[in-house]
C-alpha positions in Angstrom: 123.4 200.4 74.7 120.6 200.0 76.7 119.4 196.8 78.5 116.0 195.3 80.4 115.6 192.2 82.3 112.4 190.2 80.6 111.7 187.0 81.7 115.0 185.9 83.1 116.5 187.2 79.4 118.1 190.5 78.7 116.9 192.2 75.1 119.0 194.7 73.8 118.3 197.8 71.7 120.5 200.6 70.5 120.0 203.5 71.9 120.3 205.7 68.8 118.7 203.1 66.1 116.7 199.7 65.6 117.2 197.6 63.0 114.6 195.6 60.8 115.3 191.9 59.8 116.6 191.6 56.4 114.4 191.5 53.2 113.7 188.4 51.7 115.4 189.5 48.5 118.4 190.1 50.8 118.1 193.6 50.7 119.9 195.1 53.8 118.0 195.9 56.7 116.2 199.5 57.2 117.2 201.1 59.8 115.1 203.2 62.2 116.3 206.0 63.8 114.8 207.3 67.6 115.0 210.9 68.5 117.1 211.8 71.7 115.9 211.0 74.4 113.5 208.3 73.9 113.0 205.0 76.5 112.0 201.9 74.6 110.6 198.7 76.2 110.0 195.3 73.7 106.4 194.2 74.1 107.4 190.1 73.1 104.6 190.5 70.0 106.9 192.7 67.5 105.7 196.2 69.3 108.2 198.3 70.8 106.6 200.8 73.5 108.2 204.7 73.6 108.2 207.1 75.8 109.7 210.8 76.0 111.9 211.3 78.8 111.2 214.5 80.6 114.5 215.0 82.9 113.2 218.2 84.7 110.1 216.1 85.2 112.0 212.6 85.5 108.4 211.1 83.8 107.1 210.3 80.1 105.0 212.5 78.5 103.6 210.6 76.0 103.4 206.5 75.2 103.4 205.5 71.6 103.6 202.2 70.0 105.6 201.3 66.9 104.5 198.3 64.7 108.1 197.3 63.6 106.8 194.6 62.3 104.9 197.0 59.2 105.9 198.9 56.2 106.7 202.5 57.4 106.5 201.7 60.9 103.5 203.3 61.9 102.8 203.7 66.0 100.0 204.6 67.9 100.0 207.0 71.0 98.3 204.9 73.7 98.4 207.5 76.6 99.9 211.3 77.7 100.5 210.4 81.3 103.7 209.7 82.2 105.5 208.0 85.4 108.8 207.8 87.4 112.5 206.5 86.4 111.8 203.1 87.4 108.5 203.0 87.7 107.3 200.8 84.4 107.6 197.4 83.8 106.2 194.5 81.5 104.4 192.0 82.6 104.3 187.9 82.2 102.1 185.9 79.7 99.8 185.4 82.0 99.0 189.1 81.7 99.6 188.9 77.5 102.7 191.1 78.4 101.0 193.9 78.9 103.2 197.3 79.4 102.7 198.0 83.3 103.1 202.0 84.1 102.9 203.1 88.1 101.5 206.4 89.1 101.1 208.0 92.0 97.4 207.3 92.0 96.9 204.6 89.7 98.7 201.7 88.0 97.8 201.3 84.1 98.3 198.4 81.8 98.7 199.1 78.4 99.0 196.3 75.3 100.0 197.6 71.7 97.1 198.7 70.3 95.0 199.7 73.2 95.0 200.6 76.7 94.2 197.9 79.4 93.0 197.6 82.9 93.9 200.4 86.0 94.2 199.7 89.4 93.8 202.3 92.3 97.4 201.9 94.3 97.4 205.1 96.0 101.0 206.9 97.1 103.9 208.1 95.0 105.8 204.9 93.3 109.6 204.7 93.9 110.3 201.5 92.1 108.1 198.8 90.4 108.7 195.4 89.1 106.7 192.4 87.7 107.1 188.8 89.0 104.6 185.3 87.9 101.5 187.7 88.2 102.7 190.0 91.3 103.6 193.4 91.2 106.1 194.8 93.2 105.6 198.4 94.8 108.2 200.7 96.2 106.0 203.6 98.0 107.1 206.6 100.7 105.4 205.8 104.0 102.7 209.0 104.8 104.6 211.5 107.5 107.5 209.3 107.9 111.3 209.2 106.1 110.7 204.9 105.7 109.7 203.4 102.7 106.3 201.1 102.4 107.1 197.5 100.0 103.8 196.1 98.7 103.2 193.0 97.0 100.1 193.1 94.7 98.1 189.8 93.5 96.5 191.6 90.5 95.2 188.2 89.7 93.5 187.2 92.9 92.7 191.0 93.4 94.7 191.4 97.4 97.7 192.9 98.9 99.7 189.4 99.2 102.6 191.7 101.5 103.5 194.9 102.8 106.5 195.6 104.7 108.1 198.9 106.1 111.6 199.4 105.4 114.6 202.1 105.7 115.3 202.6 101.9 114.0 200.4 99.5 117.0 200.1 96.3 115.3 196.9 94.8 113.8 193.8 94.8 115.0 190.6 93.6 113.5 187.3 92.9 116.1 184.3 95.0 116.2 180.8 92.9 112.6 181.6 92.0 110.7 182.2 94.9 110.0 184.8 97.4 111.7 184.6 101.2 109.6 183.5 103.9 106.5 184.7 101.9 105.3 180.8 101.2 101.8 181.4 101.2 101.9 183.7 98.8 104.0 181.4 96.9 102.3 178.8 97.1 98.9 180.5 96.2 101.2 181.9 93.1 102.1 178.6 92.5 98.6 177.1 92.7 97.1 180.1 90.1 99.6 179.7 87.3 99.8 175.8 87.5 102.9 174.9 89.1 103.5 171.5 88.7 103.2 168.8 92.1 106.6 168.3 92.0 107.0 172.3 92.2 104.4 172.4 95.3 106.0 169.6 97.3 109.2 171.6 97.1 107.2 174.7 98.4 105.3 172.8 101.2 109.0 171.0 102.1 111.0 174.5 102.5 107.6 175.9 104.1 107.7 173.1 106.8 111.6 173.5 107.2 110.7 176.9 108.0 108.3 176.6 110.7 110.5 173.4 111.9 113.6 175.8 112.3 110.9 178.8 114.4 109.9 175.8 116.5 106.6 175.2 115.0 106.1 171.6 114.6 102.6 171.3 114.5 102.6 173.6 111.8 105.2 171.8 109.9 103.8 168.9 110.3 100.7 170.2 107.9 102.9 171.3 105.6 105.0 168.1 105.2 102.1 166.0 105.0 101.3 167.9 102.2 104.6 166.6 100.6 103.7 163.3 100.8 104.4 161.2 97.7 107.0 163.5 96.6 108.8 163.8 99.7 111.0 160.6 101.1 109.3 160.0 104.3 112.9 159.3 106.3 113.2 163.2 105.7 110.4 164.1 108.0 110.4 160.8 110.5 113.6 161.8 111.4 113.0 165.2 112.6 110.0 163.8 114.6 111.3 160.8 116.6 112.2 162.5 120.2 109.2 161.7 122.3 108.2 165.3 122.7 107.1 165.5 119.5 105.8 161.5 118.8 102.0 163.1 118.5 103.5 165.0 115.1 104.7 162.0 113.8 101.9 160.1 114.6 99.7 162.5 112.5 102.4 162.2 109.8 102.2 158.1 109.8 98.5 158.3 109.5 98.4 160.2 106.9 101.1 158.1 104.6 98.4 155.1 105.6 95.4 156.4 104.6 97.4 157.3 101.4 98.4 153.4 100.9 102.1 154.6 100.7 103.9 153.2 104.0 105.7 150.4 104.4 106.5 148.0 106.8 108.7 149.9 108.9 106.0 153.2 108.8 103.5 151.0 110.2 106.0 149.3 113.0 106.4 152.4 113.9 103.0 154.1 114.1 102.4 150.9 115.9 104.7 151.5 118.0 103.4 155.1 119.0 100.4 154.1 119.5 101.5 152.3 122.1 103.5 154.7 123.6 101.0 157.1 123.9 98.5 154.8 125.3 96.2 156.0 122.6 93.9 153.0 122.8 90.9 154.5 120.7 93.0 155.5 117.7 94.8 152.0 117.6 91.2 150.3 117.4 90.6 152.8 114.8 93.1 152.0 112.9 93.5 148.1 112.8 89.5 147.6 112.7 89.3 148.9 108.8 87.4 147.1 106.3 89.3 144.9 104.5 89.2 147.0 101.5 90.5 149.6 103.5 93.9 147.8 104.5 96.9 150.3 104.1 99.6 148.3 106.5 101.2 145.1 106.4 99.0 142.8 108.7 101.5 140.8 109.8 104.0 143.3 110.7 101.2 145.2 112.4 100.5 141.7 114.2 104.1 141.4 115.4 104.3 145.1 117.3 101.3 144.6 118.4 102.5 141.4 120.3 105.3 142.8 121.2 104.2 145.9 122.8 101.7 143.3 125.3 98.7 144.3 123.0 97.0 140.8 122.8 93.8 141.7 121.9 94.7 143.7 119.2 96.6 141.4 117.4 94.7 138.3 117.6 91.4 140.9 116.4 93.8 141.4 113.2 95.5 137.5 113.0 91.6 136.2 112.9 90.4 138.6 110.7 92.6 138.6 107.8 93.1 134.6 108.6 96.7 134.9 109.8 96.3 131.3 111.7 99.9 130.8 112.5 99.6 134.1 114.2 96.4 133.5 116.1 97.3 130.4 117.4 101.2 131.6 118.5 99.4 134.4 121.1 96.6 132.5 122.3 98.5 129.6 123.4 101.8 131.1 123.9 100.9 134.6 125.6 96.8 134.8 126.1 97.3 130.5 127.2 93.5 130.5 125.9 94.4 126.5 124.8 90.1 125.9 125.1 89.3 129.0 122.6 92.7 127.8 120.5 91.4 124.4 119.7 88.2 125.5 119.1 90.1 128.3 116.4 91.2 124.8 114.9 88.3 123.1 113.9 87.1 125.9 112.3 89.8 125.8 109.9 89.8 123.9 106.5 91.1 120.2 106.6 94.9 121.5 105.5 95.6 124.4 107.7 94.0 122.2 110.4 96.2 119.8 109.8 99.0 121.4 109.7 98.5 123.3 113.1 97.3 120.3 115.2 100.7 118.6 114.4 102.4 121.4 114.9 100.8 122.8 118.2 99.1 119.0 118.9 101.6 118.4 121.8 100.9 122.0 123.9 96.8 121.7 123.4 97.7 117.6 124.7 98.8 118.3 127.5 96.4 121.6 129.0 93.1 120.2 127.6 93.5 116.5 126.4 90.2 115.0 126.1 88.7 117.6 123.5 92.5 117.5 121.7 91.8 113.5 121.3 88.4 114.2 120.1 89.5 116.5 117.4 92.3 114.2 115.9 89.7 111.4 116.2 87.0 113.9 113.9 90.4 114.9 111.7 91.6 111.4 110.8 88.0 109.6 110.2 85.6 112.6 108.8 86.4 115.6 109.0 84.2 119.1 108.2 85.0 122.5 109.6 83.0 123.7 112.3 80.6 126.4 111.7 80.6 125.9 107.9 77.2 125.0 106.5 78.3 124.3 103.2 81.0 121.2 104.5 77.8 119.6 105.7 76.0 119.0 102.4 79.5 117.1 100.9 79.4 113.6 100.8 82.3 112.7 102.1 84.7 114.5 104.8 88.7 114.3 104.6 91.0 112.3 106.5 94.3 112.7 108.0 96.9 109.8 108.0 96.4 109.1 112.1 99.7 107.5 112.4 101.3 110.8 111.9 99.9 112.1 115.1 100.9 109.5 117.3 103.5 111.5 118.7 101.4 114.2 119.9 99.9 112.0 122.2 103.4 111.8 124.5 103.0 111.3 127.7 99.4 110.5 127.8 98.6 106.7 127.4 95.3 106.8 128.4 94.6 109.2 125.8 96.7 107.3 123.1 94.5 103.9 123.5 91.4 105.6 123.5 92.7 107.2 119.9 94.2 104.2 118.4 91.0 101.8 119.6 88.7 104.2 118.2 90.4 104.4 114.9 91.0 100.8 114.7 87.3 100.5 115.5 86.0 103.3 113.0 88.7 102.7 110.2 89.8 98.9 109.9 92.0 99.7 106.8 94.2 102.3 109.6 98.1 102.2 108.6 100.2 99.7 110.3 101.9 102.0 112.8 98.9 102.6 114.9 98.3 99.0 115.0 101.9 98.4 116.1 101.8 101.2 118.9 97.8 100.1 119.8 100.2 96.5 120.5 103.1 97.9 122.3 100.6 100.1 124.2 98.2 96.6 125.6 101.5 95.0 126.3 102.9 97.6 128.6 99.7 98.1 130.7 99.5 94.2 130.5 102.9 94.1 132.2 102.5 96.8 134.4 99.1 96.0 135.6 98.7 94.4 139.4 94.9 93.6 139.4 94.6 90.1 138.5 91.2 90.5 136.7 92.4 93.5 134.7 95.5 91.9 133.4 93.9 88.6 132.4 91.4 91.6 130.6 94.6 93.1 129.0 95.9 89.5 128.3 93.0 88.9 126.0 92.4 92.2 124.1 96.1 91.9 122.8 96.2 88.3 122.4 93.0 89.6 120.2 95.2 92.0 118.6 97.4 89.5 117.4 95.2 87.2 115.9 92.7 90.1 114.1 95.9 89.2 110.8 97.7 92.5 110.8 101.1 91.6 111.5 101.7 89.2 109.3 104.0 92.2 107.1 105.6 93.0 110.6 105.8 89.9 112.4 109.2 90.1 113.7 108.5 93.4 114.9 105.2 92.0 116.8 107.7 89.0 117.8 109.8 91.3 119.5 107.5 93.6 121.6 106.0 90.3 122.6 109.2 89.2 123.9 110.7 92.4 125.1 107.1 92.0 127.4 107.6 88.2 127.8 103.9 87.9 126.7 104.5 83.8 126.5 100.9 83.5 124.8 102.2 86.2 122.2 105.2 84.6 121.1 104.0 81.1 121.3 101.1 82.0 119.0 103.6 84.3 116.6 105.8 81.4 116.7 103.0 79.1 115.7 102.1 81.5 112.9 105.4 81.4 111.4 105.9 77.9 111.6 108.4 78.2 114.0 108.0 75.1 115.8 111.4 74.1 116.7 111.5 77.7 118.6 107.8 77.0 120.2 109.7 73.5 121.4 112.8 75.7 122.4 110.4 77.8 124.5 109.2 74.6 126.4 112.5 73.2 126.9 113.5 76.7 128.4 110.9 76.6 130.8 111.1 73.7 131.4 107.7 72.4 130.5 108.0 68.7 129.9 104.8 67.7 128.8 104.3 70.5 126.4 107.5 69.4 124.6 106.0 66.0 124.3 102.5 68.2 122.7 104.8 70.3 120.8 106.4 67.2 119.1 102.5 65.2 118.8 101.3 68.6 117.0 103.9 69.7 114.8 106.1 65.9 114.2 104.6 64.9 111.2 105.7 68.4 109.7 109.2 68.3 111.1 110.5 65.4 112.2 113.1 66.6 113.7 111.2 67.6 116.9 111.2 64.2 117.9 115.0 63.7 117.7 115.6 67.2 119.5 113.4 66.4 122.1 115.4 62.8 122.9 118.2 64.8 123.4 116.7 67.4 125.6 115.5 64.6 128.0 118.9 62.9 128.0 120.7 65.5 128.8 118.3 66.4 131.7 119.7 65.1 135.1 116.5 64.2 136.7 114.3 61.4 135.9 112.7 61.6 132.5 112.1 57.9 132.0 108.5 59.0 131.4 108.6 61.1 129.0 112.2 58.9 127.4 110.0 56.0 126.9 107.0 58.2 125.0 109.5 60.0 122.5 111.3 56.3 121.7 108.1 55.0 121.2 107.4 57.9 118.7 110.8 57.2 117.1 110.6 53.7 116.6 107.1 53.9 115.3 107.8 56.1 112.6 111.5 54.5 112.2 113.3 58.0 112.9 116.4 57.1 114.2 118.6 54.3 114.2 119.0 52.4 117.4 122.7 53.1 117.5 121.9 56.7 117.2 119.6 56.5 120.0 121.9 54.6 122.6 124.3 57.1 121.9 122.2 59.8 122.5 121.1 58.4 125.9 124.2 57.6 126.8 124.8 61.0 128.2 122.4 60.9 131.3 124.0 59.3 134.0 120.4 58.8 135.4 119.4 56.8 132.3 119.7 53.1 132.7 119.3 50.0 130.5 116.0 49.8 131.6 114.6 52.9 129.8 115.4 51.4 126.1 115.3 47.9 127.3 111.6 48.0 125.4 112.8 50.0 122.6 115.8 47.7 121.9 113.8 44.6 122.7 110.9 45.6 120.0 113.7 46.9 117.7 115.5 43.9 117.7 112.5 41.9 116.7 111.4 44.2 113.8 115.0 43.8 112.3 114.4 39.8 113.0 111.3 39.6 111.3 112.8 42.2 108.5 115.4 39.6 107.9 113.6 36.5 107.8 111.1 38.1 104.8 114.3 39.2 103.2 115.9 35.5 103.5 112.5 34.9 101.6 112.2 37.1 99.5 116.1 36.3 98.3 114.9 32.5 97.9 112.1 33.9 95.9 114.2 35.9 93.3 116.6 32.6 93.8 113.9 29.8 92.3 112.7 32.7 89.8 116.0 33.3 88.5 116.5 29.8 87.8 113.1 29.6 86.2 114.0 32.2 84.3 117.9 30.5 83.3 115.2 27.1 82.0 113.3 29.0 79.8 116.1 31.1 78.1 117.7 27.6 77.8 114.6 25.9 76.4 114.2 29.3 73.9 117.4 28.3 72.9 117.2 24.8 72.4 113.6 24.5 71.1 111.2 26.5 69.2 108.4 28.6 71.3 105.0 27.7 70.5 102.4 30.6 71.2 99.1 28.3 72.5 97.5 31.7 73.5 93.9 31.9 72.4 92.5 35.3 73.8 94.0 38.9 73.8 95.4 40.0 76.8 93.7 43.6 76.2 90.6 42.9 75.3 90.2 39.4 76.5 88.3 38.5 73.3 89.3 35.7 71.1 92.8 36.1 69.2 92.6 36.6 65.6 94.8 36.9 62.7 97.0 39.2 62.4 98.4 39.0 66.0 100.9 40.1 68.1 103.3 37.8 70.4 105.7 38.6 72.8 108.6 36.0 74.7 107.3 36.6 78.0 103.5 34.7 76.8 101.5 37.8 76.3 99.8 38.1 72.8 97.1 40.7 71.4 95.2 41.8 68.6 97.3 43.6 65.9 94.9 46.9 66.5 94.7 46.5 70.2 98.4 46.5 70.3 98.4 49.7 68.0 96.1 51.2 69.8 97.6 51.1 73.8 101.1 50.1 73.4 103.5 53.1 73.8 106.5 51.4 71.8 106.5 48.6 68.9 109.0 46.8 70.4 107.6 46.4 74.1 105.0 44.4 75.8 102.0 47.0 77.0 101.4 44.4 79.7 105.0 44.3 81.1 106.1 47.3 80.0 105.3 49.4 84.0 107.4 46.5 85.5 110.4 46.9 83.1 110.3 50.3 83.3 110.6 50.4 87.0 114.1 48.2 86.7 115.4 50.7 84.0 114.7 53.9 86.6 116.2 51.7 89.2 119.1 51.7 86.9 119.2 55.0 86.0 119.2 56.4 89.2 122.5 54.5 90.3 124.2 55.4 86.9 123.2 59.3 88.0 124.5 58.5 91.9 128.1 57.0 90.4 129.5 60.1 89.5 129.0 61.9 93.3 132.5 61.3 93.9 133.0 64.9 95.1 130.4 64.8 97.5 131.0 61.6 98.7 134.6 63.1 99.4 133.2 66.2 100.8 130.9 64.1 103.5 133.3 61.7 104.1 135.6 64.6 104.8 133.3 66.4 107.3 131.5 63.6 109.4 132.8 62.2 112.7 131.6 58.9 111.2 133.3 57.9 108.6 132.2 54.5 108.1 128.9 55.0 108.4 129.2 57.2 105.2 130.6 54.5 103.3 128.1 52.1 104.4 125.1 54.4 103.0 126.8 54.8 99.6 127.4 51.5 99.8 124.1 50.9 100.5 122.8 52.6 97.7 124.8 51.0 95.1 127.2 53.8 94.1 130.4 51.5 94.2 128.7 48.7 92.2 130.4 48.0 88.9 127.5 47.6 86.6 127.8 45.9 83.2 125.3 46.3 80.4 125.4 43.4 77.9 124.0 44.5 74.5 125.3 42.2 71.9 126.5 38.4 72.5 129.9 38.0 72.1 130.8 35.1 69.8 132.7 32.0 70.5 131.9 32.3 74.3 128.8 30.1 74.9 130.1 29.0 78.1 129.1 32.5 79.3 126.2 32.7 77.5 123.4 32.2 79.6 124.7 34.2 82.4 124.8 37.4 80.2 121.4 36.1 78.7 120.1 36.3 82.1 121.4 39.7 82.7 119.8 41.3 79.5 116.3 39.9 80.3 116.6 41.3 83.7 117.6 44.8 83.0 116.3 45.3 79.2 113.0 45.4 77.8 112.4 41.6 75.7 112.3 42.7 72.0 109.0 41.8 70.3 109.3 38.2 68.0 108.3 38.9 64.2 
């Protein structure tokens, strides 16, 4: 049996015959025989190649080629030069498997039906062998014992390698490349196509290579060239001592400018930069266009900072509008607070916003006056600076300007100018910056020495207060006007609220005795009460009041607000007061009540005589027959015609003037507002009987118990009250007595 290696595949022939597929009647194969002797070599295309041994020559005599593939197998003799034992070979695809002889001058490719291409190879052939379109050559060196090995590209048309060596016995392919010989390989790999994946391994052992001899700048070209296929971590880590930081710095370039670092590849070309002072090549490298990008800004932002590169990172946080960032180095490592602020109100309303409360407190305090000018320009109209087209809108935006009274901390002065100025601009501000624009008047008001400037502070916030916006928060305004003890303030607030037992309260604390006696003038007639308040104030004083004593008692008994009793009493606890102070009061009280009585002794011998009038003409109804002499109607005065109406009590009227203005058929119209005021008389002690529980209640909780009988018995609620409706019979004794009851208290029925 003999055996070949073709393309990683072994084909076997017999030695002595070779057998044709079947037939496709299933007729057994035909078998062909060789004669002795013979070398065969499978061409891949159904040709087998022959040759005739010569042993004494140790070459082939002759080449024929046999068509196995046709009836009778007939072959064609290609060429009658012959070569060494192991001196043919076949060759790839690449070279349509051409049948590759070696001789000592030339070497000839043959294909099955003709004879191919020679090349001039000079010097006797030992050994030759084929591998992905490079031929292999074993040759005896020229006056020497050593053997030459020669690689030939018979594609690119060069000696890819030639070696001297003791004794050549053969030459192997290892996992499918060629030791050490990687730019041959890789131009072998290049002509027949290899795939990327293929190269990058090629590039990757190539730079191991040169990494392992020490060569780092030349593996460093060759594992850039494996970038995309390669995980970067492989190379970075051969390349982080410091002595070779210049070969990874090429590396990291090269992943940017292929868009495939991340953030960690561009911290760390960053970062050696940096170390190698390399000033030019970090300009050139963060001022790309912005279509040119290949790093993360911000993480390129945050090296830079950190390695003391200012400069270079505020250049990248303002161009690709990383505000935050900007604003972080200028004012917390460049302190640039004037070129800061300025950065600010360049910004759209939001982001402005947004960064003056954040960062309003720092820019407060280093540059104040153009920090208050900017929040003024950001809560009334506000348009970026530098932008042409925010001019043409009609209308800027607005912050809320009570959100940014905390940045003003610390700086007063500052904060009034703000508040005024938006208070001024922008009447419709929220109520906090009128509230703090108060408490902010009221502490320089107390704390102010100059007389002229505090009476100047003592108007603009008594102003305040009355401009009607703290009429939602008026205890708040009451309090900071009392936690400053702004008397105008409260007293006005007080006022406001209607308040005035407090505004009196005030007085009486201070001690103010004639602007009690105002208080009660102003505000008496509303509550009443003032005037009994301030009686006891004065009475319990221990000094002499009889001035003002005399002036409220004259009030009181003017407008009847106490009784005297009430009054005595009340004086009676100043041991400075003596008779003489009500002597006046009682005097004049004293003769009211006289002169009260007398027209109530009248008036009782009025309702006597009429009562009895009244008894005479029930009796004479009784008795007698009533003639109606009336000869006009009491409505319309005219003269009284038939049919009438006529009533007990004397009135009479015309049938259709009755009809038309009485209210009831069975009252008089003329009467009826005087009746009706008895019967609500009535009715409102029938409704006062039942407050039992009440009565019980007061009775219960006043230190005076009698006078709490005398008032309910006063107002009639123990009266027994008897309604007579019907007449009883057989008791005419009684009669007119209940007679006189019913016309008193019910409505006189109308005669028919």
């Amino acid at each position: 049996m003999a055996a070949y290696l073709q393309w990683r595949r072994f084909v076997f022939f017999d030695r002595e015959t070779v057998k044709e597929p079947p037939g496709p009647d299933g007729a057994a194969a035909k078998p062909f025989a060789l004669p002795p002797g013979i070398a065969v070599c499978d061409s891949g295309r159904g040709s087998l190649v022959f040759g005739d041994i010569l042993p004494a020559a140790c070459g082939m005599r002759r080449r024929p080629s046999y068509m196995l593939s046709v009836k009778d197998y007939p072959h064609l003799e290609l060429d009658n030069h012959g070569c060494g034992l192991r001196c043919s070979s076949l060759s790839d695809p690449s070279q349509d498997l051409q049948f590759i002889v070696a001789g000592n001058e030339c070497v000839y490719l043959y294909q099955p039906d003709e004879r191919g291409p020679c090349f001039a190879f000079e010097g006797q052939k030992l050994i030759v062998h084929w591998y992905r379109g490079s031929e292999f050559a074993g040759n005896e060196a020229q006056n020497s014992d050593k053997q030459v090995l020669n690689i030939y590209d018979l594609c690119n048309k060069f000696i890819a390698y030639s070696s001297v060596f003791e004794d050549i016995v053969d030459v192997l392919a290892e996992w499918g490349s060629l030791k050490n010989l990687f730019e041959m390989a890789i131009n072998l790999a290049k002509s027949h196509h290899l795939d990327s994946d293929g190269l990058s391994e090629i590039f990757r052992q190539y730079g191991d290579h040169l990494y392992n001899k020490g060569n780092h700048d030349g593996a460093i070209q060759q594992y850039i060239r494996t970038i995309g296929k390669l995980e970067p971590s492989y190379v970075i880590r051969k390349f982080l001592d410091a002595q070779r930081i210049h070969n990874l710095t090429a590396y990291l370039q090269t992943l940017h400018l292929q868009s495939l670092a991340n953030a960690d590849h561009t911290t760390l070309l960053l970062n050696c930069y940096t170390k190698l002072k390399d000033s030019s090549k970090l300009e050139e490298f963060i001022k790309t266009s912005d279509s040119e990008v290949r790093f993360d800004v911000e993480t390129a932002i945050k090296v830079l900072r950190q390695a003391g590169y200012y400069s270079h990172a505020v250049y990248l946080a303002e161009k690709h509008e990383h505000h935050e960032w900007y604003l972080k180095i200028q004012l917390e490592d460049i302190k640039n607070y004037q070129e800061a602020l300025h950065y600010i109100g360049k910004l759209p309303f939001e982001q402005a916003e947004s960064n003056m409360k954040r960062y309003g407190k720092i820019l407060m305090h280093h540059v104040p006056n153009e920090t208050t000018e900017l929040l003024k320009v950001l809560c009334t109209d506000y348009r970026p600076s530098g932008d042409s087209d925010s001019h043409g809108m009609l209308e800027g935006k607005k912050a809320n300007s009570e959100e940014f009274i905390p940045v003003f901390a610390n700086n007063s002065r500052e904060l009034k100018a703000f508040l005024e100025h938006m208070t001024e601009v922008q009447a419709d501000s929220p109520q906090g910056v009128y509230d703090t624009l108060l408490e902010l008047r009221l502490q320089n008001w107390a704390h102010e020495r100059d007389e002229q400037v505090k009476e100047k502070l003592h108007n603009e916030a008594l102003t305040l207060l009355k401009s009607g916006r703290f009429k939602t928060v008026f205890d708040k305004a009451l309090v900071l006007c009392q936690m400053h003890n702004f008397k105008d303030g409260v007293l006005y607030l007080y006022e406001q609220g209607k308040l005035f037992q407090q505004i009196m309260h005030y007085h009486m604390q201070n001690e103010q005795y004639k602007k009690v006696i105002e208080v009660c003038e102003l505000y008496g007639d509303q509550e009443a009460c003032l005037w009994e308040q301030a009686l006891g104030y004065f009475a319990r004083k221990e000094e002499d009041c009889k001035e003002y004593v005399a002036a409220v008692l004259k009030h009181i008994e003017n407008k009847n607000l106490m009784p005297p009793l009430l009054v005595v009493q009340t004086l009676a606890h100043n041991s400075t007061a003596t008779l003489s102070v009500i002597k006046d009061y009682l005097v004049n009280k004293l003769q009211k009540q006289s002169r009260q009585i007398e027209q109530d002794e009248q008036r009782i011998q009025k309702y006597r005589e009429e009562t009895t009038r009244i008894r005479q003409e029930i009796e004479e109804l009784k008795a007698s027959p009533k003639i109606f002499q009336k000869t006009k109607c009491s409505i319309c005065t005219s003269a009284l015609e038939l049919p009438s109406v006529h009533f007990l009590c004397g009135h009479s009227f015309h049938q259709h003037c009755f009809e038309s203005y009485s209210e009831s058929d069975s009252e008089c119209p003329t009467c009826m507002p005087e009746n009706r005021k008895v019967m609500d008389m009535i009715r409102a002690q029938e409704q006062k009987r039942d407050l039992h529980d009440q009565f019980q209640h007061q009775l219960k909780c006043s230190n005076d118990g009698f006078s709490v009988v005398a008032d309910y018995f006063g107002r009639g609620v123990f009266n027994k009250l008897t309604l007579i409706t019907d007449l009883p019979s057989g008791k005419a004794a009684t009669t007119l007595e209940a007679g006189l009851q019913r016309e008193l208290l019910i409505h006189t029925k109308r005669s028919t």
